[in-house]
C-alpha positions in Angstrom: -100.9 59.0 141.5 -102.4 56.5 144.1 -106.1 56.4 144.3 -107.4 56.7 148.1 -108.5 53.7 150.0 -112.3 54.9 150.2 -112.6 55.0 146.8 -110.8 51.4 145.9 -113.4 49.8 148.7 -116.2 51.4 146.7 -115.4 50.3 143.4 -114.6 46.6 144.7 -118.0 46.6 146.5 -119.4 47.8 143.2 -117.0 45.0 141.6 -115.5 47.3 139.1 -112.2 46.6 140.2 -110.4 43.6 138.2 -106.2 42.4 138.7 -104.1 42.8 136.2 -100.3 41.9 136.5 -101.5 41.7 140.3 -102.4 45.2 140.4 -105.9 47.1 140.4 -107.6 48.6 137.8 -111.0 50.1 137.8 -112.5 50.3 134.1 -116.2 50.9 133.0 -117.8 51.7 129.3 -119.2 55.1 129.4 -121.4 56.9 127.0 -119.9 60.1 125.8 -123.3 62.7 126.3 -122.2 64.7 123.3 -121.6 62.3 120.9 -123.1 59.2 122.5 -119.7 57.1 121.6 -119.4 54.3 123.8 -115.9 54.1 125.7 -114.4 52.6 127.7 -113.0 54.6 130.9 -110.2 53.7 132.8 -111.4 55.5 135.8 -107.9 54.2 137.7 -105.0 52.2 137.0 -102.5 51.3 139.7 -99.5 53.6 137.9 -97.1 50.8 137.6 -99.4 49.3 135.0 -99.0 52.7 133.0 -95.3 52.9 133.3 -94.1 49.7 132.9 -94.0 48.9 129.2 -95.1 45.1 129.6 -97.7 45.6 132.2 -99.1 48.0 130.2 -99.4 45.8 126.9 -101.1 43.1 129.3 -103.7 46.0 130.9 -104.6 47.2 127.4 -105.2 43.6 125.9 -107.1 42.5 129.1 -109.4 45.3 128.8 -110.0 45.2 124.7 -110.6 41.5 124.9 -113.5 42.3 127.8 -115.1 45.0 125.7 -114.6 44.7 122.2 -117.7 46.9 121.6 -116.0 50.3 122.5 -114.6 52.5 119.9 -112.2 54.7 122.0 -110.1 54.5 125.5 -109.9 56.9 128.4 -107.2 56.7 131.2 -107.2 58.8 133.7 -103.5 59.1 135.0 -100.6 60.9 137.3 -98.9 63.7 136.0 -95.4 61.9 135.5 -97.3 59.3 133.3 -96.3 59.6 129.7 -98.4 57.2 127.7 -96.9 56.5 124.4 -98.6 56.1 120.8 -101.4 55.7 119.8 -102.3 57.7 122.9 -103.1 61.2 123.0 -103.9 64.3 125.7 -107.6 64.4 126.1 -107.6 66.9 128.8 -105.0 68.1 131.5 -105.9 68.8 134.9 -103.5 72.0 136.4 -103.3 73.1 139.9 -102.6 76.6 141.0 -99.7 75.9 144.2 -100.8 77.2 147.2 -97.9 79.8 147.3 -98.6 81.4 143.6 -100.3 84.9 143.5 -102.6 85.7 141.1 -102.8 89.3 141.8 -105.8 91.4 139.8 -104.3 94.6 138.0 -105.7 98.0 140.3 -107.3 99.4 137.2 -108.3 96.2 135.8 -112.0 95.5 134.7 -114.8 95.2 137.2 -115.6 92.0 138.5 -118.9 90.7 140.0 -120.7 87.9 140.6 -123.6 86.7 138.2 -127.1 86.5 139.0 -130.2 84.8 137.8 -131.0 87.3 135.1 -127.5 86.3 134.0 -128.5 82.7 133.3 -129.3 83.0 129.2 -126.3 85.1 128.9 -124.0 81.9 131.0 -126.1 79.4 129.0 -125.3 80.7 125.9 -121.2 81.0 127.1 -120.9 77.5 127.9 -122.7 76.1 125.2 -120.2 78.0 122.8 -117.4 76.7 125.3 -118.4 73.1 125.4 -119.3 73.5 121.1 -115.8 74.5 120.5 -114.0 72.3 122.4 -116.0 69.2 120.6 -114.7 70.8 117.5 -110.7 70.8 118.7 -111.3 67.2 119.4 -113.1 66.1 116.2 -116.4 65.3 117.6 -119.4 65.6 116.8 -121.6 67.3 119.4 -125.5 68.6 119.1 -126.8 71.7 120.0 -129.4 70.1 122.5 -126.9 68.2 124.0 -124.4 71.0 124.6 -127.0 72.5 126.2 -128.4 70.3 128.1 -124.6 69.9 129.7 -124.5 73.3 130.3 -127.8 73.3 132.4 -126.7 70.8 134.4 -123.4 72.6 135.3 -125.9 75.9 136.1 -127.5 74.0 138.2 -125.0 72.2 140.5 -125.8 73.2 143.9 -122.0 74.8 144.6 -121.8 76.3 141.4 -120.6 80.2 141.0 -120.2 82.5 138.2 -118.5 85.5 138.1 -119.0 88.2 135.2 -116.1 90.8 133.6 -117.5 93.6 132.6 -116.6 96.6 130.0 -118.1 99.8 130.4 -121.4 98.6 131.9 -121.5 95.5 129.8 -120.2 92.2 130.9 -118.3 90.6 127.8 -117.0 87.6 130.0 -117.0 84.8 132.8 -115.4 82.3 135.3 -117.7 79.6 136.4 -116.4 77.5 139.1 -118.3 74.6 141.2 -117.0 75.5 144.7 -117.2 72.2 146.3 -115.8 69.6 143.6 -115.2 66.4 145.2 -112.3 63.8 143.3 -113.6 60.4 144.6 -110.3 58.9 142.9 -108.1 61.1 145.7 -110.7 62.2 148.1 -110.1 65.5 147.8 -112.5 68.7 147.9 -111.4 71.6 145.5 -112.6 74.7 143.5 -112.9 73.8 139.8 -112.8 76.2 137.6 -115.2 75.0 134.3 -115.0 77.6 131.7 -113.4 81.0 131.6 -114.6 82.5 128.2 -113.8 86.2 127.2 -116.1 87.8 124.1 -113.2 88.6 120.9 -114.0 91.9 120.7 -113.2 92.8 124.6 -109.4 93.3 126.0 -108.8 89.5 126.2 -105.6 89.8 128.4 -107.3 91.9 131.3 -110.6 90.7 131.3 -109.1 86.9 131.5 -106.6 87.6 134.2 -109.0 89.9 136.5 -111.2 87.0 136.3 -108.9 84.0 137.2 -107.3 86.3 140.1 -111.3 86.8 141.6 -111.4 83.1 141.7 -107.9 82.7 143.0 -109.7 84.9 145.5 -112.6 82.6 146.2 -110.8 79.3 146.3 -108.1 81.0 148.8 -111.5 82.2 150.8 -112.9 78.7 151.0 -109.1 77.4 151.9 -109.5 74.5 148.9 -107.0 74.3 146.4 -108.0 75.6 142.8 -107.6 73.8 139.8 -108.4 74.2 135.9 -108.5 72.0 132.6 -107.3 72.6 129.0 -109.0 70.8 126.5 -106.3 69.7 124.0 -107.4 69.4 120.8 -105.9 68.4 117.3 -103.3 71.0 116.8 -101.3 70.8 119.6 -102.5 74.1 121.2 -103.9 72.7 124.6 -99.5 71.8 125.1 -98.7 75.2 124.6 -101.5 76.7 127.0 -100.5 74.0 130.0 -96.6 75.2 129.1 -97.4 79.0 129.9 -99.9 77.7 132.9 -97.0 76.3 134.1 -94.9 79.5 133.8 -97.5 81.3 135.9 -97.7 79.2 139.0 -100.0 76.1 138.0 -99.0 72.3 137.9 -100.2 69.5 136.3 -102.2 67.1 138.5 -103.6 64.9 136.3 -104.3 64.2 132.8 -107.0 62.1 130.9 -105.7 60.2 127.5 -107.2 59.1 124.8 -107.0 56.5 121.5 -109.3 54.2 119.1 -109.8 51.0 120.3 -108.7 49.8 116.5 -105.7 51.7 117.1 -104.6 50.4 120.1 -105.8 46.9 119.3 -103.1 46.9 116.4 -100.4 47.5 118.3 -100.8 44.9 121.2 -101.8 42.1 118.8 -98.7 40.5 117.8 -97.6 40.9 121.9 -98.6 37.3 123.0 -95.6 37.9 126.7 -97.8 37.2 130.0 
């Protein structure tokens, strides 16, 4: 995945992009807001310094030697890319293809959109979402700053949430931000945040009328749709991008992820140009 031409002459004019093997990366540290770890995120990397094995080993030293203050690494990279240990999913970006249906069963659950009185009820959702997810991936997030995330996703200008509902209750949601913008390919798209069904509803139904209302509203705005699974420790986030896959979505993109000590150890003794 090639990054678009707007967003290279940005990052150079904010001098974040640096040449490595002759090609362009665009790295920054970053302060993770739940656990304030400080990373270092590889916003872009031309994708022949992530395939090639020695230009790789170069990128990675290059970068650790600039920031040897950063516990962890993020790439952000194409979905052929295949990074090797110690690397590890973070999370994987899945389209839905412009030709898949997602049709919503006839008798299926009702469906409607949230309003303000709903906010608590949303807060309290993604907070439980965002808590969980920190927990897959071993870290350590508090309850103010889950919530403060949550808040600000509530109150991006685009956002919509849509509620599932069981007689007269609603016992789910789909929130989506309806004009999300990827500076990297400079595209617009429907992102879907957070679909999160109560246990004690019919998971199955509740889940599928709600993706195939937002199918609905990302074919309405004529944007592409696309989703994220949070992989965590045991595997599980493979196994729900595998059946994604089955039903019509594609990986886009992925983030991965490793400890700077980690990765350190295994360049070290690799001294080629």
């Amino acid at each position: 995945m090639y990054a678009a031409e707007s967003y290279l002459k940005s990052a150079r004019d904010a001098e974040l992009v640096r040449t490595v093997s002759g090609l362009p990366c665009v790295a920054g540290v970053s302060t993770d807001p739940l656990s304030d770890e400080r990373r270092l995120l590889v916003e872009y990397a031309d994708p022949e310094l992530l395939s090639d094995d020695e230009a790789s080993r170069t990128l990675w030293r290059t970068l650790l030697a600039d920031r040897p203050e950063v516990s962890a690494l993020v790439v952000r990279a194409g979905a052929a890319v295949l990074l090797p240990e110690p690397w590890h999913r973070d999370l994987t970006y899945v389209r839905l293809a412009e030709d898949a249906t997602v049709p919503a069963a006839p008798d299926g659950p009702r469906v409607t959109p949230a309003q303000e009185e709903h906010r608590p009820l949303l807060t309290d959702w993604l907070v439980r979402a965002i808590l969980h997810a920190a927990r897959e991936q071993d870290r350590p997030a508090g309850l103010d700053a889950a919530r403060a995330e949550a808040d600000a996703l509530l109150d991006t200008p685009s956002r919509q949430s849509l509620l599932v509902w069981e007689h007269d209750v609603p016992v789910g949601h789909a929130t989506v931000v309806g004009q999300a913008w990827d500076e990297i390919t400079a595209e617009t798209h429907v992102e879907l945040v957070d679909v999160l069904v109560e246990p004690g509803a019919d998971g199955p139904a509740a889940r599928g009328a709600l993706v195939a209302a937002v199918a609905d509203l990302a074919r309405t705005a004529r944007l592409p749709l696309t989703g994220h699974v949070v992989h965590g420790l045991d595997g599980g986030g493979d196994r729900v991008t595998t059946a994604l896959c089955a039903r019509g979505w594609a990986v886009h993109h992925r983030y991965w992820t490793t400890r700077a000590g980690e990765l350190a150890a295994t360049v070290k003794g690799d001294r080629r140009p």
